[in-house]
C-alpha positions as CSV (number, residue, x, y, z in Angstrom):
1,X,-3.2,12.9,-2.8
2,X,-0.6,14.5,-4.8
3,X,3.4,14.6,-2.8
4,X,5.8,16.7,-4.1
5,X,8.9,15.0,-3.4
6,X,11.5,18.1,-3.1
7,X,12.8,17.4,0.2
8,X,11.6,20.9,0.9
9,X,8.0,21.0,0.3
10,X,6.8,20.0,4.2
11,X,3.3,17.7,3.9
12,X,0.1,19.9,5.0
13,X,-1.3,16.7,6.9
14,X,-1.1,13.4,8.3
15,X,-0.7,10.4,5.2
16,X,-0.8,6.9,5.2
17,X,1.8,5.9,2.3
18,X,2.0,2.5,1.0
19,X,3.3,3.6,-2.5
20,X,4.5,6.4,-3.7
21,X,4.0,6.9,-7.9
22,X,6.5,9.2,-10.1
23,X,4.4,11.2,-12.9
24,X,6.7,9.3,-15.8
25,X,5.4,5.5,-14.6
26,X,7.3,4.4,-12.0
27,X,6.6,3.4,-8.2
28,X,8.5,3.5,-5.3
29,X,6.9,0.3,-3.0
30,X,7.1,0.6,0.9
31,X,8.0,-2.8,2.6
32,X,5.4,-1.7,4.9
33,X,3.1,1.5,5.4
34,X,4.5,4.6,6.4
35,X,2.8,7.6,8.5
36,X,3.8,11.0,6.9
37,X,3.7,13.6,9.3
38,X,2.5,17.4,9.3
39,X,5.9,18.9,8.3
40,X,7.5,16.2,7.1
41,X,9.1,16.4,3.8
42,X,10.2,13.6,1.4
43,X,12.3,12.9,-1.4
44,X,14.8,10.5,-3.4
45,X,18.7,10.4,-2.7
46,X,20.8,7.8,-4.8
47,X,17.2,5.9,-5.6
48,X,16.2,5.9,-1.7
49,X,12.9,7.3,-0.2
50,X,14.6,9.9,2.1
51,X,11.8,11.2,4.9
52,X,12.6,14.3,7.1
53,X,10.6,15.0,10.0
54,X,9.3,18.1,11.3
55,X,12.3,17.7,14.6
56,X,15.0,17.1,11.6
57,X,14.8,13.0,12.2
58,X,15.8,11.4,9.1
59,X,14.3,8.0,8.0
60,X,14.9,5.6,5.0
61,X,12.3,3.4,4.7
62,X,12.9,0.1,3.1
63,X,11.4,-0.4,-0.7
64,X,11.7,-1.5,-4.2
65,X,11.0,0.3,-7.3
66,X,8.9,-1.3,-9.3
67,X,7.0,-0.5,-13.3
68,X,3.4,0.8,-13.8
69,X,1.7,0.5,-17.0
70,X,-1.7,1.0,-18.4
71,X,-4.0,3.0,-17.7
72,X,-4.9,4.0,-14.1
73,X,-9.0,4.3,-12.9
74,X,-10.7,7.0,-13.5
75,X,-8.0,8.3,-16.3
76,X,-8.7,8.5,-20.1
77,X,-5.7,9.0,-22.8
């Protein structure tokens, strides 16, 4: 599922995030899964995984960033 990481985009249901991939090859890794909510909206601050709940909560789950390379299933260059 595709996140738009704005920090104003709310998600439009309930995800189970382990990773969460940037379009030019990067990776944010959770140290553990996270729930998104419906309504909550993500995004990076200073190279942080900021979350905002739906009540206004903010949450900064722990992670490292981490290189992807090749080519991912199901893709062709």
């Amino acid at each position: 599922m595709r996140l738009i990481a704005d920090g104003a985009t709310p998600t439009s249901r309930l995800v189970l995030v382990e990773d969460l991939e940037t379009d030019n090859g990067y990776a944010f890794e959770l140290a553990g899964p996270l729930f998104l909510a419906v309504g909550d909206r993500i995004s990076f601050e200073d190279g942080r995984l900021v979350v905002v709940r739906a009540s206004g909560e903010r949450l900064l789950p722990a992670g490292d960033w981490s290189t992807r390379c090749g080519i991912r299933a199901g893709r062709r260059s």
